[in-house]
C-alpha positions in Angstrom: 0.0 0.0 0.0 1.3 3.4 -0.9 0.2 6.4 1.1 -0.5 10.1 -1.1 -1.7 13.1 0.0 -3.4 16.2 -1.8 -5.6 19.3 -0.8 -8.5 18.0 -2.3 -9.0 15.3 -0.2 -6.2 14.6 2.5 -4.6 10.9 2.2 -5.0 8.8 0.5 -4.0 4.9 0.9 -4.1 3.5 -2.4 -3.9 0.1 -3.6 -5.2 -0.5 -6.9 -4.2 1.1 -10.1 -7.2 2.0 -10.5 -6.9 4.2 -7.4 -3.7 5.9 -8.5 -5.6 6.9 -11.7 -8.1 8.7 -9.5 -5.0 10.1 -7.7 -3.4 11.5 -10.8 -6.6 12.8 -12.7 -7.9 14.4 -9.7 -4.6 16.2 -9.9 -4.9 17.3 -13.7 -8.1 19.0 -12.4 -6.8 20.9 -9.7 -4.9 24.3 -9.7 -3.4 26.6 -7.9 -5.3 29.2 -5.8 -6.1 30.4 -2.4 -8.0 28.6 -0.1 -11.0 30.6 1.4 -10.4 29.8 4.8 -7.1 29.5 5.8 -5.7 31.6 3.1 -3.1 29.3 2.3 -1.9 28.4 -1.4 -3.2 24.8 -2.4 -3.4 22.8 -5.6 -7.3 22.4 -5.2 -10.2 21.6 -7.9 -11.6 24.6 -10.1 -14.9 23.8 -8.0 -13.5 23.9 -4.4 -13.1 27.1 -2.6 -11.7 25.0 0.4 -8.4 22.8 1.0 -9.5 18.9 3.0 -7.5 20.5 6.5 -10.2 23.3 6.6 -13.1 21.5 5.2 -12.2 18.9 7.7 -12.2 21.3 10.7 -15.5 22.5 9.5 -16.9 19.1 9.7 -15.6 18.9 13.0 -17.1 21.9 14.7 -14.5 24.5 14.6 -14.9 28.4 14.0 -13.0 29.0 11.3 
């Protein structure tokens, strides 16, 4: 098992290939901006306005 990680969703323990394709297009999709929240620089999808560490805190009950 191989262990990635991205801003989209946070880790990821792949072990199919078919996994790592998931891996690799999400990051095609994903550029560069600035996350909403923590105003950090992240490699997110066009779509999200969030990177996973925020969006997980949200989900958790902090005051972002």
């Amino acid at each position: 098992m191989t262990i990635y990680w991205d801003d989209n969703y946070g880790e990821y323990e792949i072990e199919s290939q078919e996994d790592i394709d998931f891996y690799h297009e999400t990051q095609k999709q994903s550029v560069w901006k600035k996350c909403q929240d923590c105003g950090r620089r992240v490699k997110i999808k066009r779509d999200y306005a969030i990177c996973n560490s925020c969006a997980t805190k949200r989900e958790r009950g902090w005051d972002i």
